[in-house]
Phi, psi and omega in degrees: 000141163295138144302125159223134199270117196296133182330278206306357175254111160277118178287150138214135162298127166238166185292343196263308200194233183224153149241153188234152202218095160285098174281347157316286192275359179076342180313169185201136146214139190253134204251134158309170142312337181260342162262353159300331152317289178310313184274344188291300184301319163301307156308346183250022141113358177269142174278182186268021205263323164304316189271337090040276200278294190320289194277023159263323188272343203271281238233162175282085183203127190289159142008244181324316150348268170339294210274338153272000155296317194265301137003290195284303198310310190295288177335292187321292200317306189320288222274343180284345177069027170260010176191144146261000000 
C-alpha cells in the first residue's frame, strides 16, 4: 500500500537522508539513506513490496532483512500518526 503523509508533516533532503517535522508536536525524525529510499518508493505509489526490491537492489542487504526494514518503518510512521 502506499504512503501518504498528513498536510502537517513537512519532508526535507539532507546530505545524510531526510528529515520529517511533525508541526503538530514539533517533533522530528531523520531518516537514514535507506529509509529515505522506503518512503520515496512509497510516496511515489510503490507497496511495500517495491521498496523491498529497491533497498535490495540499492544496498548489500538480503531479502528477509529488506522486508523487515520496511516493515518497521512503515508500522513506525503509522503508529507516530504521521502517514497513513
Amino acid at each position: 500500500m502506499a504512503l501518504r503523509f498528513g498536510p502537517e508533516v513537512c519532508t526535507t533532503k539532507t546530505d545524510y537522508g531526510t528529515v520529517l517535522l511533525d508541526q503538530r508536536s514539533g517533533d522530528y525524525w531523520e531518516l537514514n539513506p535507506t529509509g529515505t529510499l522506503v518512503v520515496r518508493t512509497l510516496l511515489d505509489g510503490g507497496g511495500e513490496a517495491a521498496a523491498v526490491d529497491a533497498l535490495v537492489a540499492e544496498f548489500d542487504i538480503s531479502r528477509p532483512r529488506a522486508e523487515q526494514d520496511v516493515a518497521d518503518l512503515v508500522r513506525e510512521l503509522r503508529e507516530s500518526g504521521l502517514a497513513s
